[in-house]
C-alpha positions as CSV (number, residue, x, y, z in Angstrom):
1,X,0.0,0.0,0.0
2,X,1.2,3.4,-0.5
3,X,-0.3,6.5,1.0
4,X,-2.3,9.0,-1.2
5,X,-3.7,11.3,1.0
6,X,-3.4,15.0,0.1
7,X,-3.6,17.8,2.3
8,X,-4.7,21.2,0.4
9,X,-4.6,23.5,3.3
10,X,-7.6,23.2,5.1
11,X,-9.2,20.5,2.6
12,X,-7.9,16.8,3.4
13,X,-8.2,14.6,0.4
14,X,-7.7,10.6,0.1
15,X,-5.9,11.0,-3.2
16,X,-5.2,13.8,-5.3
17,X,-7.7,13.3,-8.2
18,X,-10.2,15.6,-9.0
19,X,-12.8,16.1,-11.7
20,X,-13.0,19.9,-13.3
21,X,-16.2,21.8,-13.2
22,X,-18.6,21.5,-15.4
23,X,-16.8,17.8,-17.1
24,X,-18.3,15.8,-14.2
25,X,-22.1,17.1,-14.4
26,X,-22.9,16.9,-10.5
27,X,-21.3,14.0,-10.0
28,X,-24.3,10.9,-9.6
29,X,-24.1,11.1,-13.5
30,X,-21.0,9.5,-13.9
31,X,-22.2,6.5,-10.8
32,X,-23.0,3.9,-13.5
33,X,-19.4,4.7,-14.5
34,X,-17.1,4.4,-11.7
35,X,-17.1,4.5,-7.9
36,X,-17.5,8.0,-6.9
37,X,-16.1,7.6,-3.6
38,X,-12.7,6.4,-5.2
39,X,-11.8,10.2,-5.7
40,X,-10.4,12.5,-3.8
41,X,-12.9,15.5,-5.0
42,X,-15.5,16.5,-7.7
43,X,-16.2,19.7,-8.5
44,X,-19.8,20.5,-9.5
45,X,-21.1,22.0,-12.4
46,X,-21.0,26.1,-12.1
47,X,-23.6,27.1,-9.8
48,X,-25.7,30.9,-10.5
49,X,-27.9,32.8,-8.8
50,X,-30.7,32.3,-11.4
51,X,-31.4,29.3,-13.2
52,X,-29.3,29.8,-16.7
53,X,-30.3,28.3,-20.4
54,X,-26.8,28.7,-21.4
55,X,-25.9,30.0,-24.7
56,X,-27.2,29.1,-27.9
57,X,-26.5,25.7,-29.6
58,X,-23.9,24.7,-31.2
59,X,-22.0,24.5,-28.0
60,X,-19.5,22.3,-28.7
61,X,-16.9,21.2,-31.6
62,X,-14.2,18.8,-31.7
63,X,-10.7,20.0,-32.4
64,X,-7.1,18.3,-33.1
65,X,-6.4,17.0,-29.7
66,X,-9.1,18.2,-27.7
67,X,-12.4,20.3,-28.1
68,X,-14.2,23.4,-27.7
69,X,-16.9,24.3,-25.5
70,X,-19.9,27.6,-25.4
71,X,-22.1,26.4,-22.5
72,X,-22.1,29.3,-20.8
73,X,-22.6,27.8,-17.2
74,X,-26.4,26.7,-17.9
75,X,-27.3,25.1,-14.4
76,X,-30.6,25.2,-12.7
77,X,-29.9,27.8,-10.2
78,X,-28.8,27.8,-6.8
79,X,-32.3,26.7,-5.1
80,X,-32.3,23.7,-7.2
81,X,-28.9,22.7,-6.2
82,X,-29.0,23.0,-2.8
83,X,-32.1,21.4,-2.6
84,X,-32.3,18.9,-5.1
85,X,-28.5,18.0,-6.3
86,X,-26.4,18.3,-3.3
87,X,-28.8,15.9,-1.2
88,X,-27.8,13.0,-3.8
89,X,-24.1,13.2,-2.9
90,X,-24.8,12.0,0.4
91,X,-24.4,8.9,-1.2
92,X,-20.7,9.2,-1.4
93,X,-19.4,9.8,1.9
94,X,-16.1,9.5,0.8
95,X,-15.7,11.9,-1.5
96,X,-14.9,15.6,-1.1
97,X,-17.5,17.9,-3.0
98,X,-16.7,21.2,-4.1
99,X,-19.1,23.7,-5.2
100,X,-17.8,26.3,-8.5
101,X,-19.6,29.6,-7.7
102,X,-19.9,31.9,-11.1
103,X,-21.5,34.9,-10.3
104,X,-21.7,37.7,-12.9
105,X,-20.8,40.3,-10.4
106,X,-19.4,40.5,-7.0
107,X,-22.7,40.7,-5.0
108,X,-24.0,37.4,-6.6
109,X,-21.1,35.8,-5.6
110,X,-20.9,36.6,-2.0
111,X,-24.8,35.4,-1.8
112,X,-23.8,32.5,-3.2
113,X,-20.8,31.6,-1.0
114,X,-23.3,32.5,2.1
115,X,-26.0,30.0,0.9
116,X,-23.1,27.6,0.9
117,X,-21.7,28.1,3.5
118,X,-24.6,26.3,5.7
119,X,-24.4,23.3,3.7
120,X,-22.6,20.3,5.1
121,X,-22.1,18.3,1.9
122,X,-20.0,21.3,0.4
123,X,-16.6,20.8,1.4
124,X,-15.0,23.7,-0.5
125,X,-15.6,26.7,-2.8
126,X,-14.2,27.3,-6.0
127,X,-14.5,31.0,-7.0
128,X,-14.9,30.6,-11.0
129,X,-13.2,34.2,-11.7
130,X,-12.2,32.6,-15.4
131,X,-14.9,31.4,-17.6
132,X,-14.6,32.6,-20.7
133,X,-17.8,31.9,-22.4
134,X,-20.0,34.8,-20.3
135,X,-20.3,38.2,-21.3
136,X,-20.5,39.6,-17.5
137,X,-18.1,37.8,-15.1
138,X,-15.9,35.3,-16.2
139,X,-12.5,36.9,-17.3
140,X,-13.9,40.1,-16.7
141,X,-13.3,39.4,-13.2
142,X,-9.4,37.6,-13.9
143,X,-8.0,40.2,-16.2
144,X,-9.2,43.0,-13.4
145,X,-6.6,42.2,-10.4
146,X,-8.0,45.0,-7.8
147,X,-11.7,43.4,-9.2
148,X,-10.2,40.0,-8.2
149,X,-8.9,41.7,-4.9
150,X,-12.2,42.5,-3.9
151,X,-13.8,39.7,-4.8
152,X,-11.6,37.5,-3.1
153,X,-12.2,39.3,-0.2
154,X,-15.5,39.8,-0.1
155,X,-16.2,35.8,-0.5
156,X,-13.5,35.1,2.0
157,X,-15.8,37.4,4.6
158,X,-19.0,35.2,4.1
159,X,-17.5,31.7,4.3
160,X,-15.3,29.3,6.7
161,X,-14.8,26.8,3.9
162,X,-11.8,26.6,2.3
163,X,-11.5,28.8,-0.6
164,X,-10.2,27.9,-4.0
165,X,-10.1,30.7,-6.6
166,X,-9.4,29.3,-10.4
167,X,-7.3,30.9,-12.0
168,X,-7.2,31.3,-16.2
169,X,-4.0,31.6,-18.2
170,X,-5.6,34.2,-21.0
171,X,-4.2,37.4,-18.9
172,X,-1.0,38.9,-19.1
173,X,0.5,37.4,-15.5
174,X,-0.8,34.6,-14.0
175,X,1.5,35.2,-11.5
176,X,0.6,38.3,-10.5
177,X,-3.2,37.0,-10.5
178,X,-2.3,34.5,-8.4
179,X,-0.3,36.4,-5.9
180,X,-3.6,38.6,-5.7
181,X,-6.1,35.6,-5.2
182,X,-3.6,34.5,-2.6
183,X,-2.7,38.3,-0.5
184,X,-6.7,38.5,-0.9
185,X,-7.8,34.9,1.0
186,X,-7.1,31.9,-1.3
187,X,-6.7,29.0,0.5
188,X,-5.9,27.1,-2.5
189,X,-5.6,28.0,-6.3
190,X,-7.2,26.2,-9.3
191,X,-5.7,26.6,-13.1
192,X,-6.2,26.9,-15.6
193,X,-9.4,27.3,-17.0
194,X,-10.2,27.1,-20.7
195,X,-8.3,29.0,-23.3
196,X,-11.0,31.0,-25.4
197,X,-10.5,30.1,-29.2
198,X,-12.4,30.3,-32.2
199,X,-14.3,28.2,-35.0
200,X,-15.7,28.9,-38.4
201,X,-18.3,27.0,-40.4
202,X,-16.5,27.5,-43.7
203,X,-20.5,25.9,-45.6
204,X,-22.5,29.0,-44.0
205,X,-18.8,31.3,-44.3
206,X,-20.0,32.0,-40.7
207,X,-18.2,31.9,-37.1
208,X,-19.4,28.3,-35.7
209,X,-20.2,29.7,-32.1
210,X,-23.3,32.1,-31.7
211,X,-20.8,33.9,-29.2
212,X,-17.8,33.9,-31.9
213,X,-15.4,32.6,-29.2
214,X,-15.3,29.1,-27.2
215,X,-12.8,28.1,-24.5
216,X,-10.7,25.3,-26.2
217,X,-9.5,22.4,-23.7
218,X,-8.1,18.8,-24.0
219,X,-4.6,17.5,-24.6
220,X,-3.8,20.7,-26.9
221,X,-3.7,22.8,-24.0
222,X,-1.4,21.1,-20.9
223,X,1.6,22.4,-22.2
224,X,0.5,25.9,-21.4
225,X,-1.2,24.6,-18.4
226,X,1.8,23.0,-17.1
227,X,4.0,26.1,-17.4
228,X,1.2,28.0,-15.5
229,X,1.3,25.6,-12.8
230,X,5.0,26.0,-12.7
231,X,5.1,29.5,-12.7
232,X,2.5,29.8,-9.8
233,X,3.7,26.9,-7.7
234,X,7.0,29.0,-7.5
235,X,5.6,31.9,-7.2
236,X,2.6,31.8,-4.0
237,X,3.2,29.2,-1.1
238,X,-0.6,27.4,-1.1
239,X,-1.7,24.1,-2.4
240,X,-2.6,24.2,-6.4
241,X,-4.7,21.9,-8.4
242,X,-3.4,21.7,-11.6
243,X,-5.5,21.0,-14.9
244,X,-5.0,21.0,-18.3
245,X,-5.6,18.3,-20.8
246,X,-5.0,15.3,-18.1
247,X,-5.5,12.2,-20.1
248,X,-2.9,9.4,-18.9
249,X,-1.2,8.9,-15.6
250,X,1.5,10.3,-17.1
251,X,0.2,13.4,-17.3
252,X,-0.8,13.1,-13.7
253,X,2.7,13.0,-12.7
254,X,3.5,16.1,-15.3
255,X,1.0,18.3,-13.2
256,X,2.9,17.0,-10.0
257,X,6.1,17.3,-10.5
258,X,5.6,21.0,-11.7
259,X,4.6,22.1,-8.3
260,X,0.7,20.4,-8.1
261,X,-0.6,19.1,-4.8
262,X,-4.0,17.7,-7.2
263,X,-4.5,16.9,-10.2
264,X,-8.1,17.7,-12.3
265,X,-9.5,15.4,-15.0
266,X,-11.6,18.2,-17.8
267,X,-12.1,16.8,-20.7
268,X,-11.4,13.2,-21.0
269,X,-14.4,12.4,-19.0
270,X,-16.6,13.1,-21.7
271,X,-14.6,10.7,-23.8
272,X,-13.7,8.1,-21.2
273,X,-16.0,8.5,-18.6
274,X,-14.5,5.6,-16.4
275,X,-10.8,7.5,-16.8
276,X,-10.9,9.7,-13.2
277,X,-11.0,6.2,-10.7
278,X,-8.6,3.9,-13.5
279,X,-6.2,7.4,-12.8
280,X,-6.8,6.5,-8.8
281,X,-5.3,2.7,-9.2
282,X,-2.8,3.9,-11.9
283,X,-1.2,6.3,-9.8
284,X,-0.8,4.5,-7.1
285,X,0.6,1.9,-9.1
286,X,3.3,4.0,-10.6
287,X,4.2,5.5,-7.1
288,X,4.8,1.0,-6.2
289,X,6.3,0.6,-8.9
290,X,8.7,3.9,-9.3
291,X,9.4,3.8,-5.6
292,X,8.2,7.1,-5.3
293,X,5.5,9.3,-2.8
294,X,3.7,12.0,-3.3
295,X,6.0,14.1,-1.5
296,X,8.9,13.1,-3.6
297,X,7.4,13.8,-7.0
298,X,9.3,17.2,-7.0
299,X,11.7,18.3,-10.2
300,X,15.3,17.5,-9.5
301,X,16.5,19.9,-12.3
């Protein structure tokens, strides 16, 4: 046996996989799949205010090594979700849950960290200051660093659970973002998000997304997300969960040896769906095998 346990400042974890937000649905949908409680977190579909309807179809198109998404956090609204979702995690006792909080403006999202903050099954926050598929919010919030100052704060006021701000890598200094999330009351940091991109529909000689832009992700994007996560992991002293195009165990031990404490799974759950809990038993099969722990997974040059 060889010990998996994470500790991301105030959140303990039993291994260090994660799903992202909004690749996992709320979690039971992926049951059938895999054991939920094999994971060391999920993190729920974006949660709002108001219920959302999302942007306008198409939302999605496959690209070269990953693909690209215009949701535009549809979700049924906070009501619904405490309500009705979070009650069916109960079921898995095992796993952390954290709750991504997208409000389009800093008001929204300090009511929504206060209705969380109540609610036993929420284990963390995740302040989603990085979505780049909403016109209000989003990176509005991450490319304005006294906007994220505030924010941070304000959210950190309202709530005892550990706070995880995501971070995106479409600004000019992630590091300087991430210093800010961190001065401001990040307990942990998230990134990246997305990377907004574009597609055209060369029959109608029109842009393919209502919106004109889409945030790409898949395997075409961890090598900017693993220089992020190095930048930032030498940068701020918190724990980071690092995500990014995970698809093999491999990749798993990219994101950790570049300064990662977790590691997210985004887009390959749509196309393996069982991947997150095989990533479980294949890490800690390469940590037998390599003779290595968790804590030793650091860069040696």
């Amino acid at each position: 046996m060889v010990k998996t346990t994470v500790q991301l400042g105030p959140l303990t974890l039993q291994n260090p996989i994660v799903t992202a937000s909004g690749t996992f649905g709320y979690g039971v949908e992926f049951a059938d799949y895999l054991d939920i409680n094999k994971l060391g977190a999920i993190t729920l579909k974006s949660v709002t205010i108001n219920p959302r309807e999302g942007n306008a179809p198409p939302r999605i198109a496959e690209t070269p090594s990953g693909m690209m998404n215009s949701i535009g956090l549809a979700n049924h609204g906070i009501e619904v979700f405490v309500n009705s979702i979070l009650p069916k995690l109960e079921l898995f006792d095992r796993v952390k849950v954290i709750a991504n909080i997208a409000g389009h403006t800093l008001e929204e999202n300090v009511e929504l960290a206060k209705r969380l903050d109540i609610v036993d099954r929420v284990d963390a926050i995740e302040l989603n200051i990085s979505c780049p598929n909403v016109d209000a919010g989003g990176l509005a919030f991450c490319q304005d660093l006294p906007m994220v100052s505030r924010l941070t704060k304000a959210v950190r006021k309202v709530t005892l659970k550990p706070l995880i701000v995501k971070l995106s890598a479409s600004v000019p200094d992630i590091v300087a973002l991430a210093k800010t999330s961190v001065e401001s009351g990040a307990d942990i940091l998230s990134l990246i998000n997305t990377i907004p991109g574009m597609d055209v529909d060369i029959a109608k000689k029109s842009l393919f997304f209502k919106r004109g832009s889409a945030g790409l992700s898949g395997p075409a994007i961890r090598p900017i997300a693993l220089k992020a996560v190095y930048d930032v992991a030498r940068s701020v002293d918190i724990p980071i969960i690092g995500m990014g195009g995970v698809a093999t165990v491999e990749d798993v031990v990219k994101f950790l040896l570049v300064g990662a404490d977790a590691v997210s799974v985004g887009m390959m759950n749509f196309v393996r769906p069982t991947l997150s809990g095989e990533l479980v038993d294949q890490l800690s099969a390469y940590l037998v095998a390599s003779g290595e722990t968790l804590s030793t997974l650091k860069l040696t040059a």
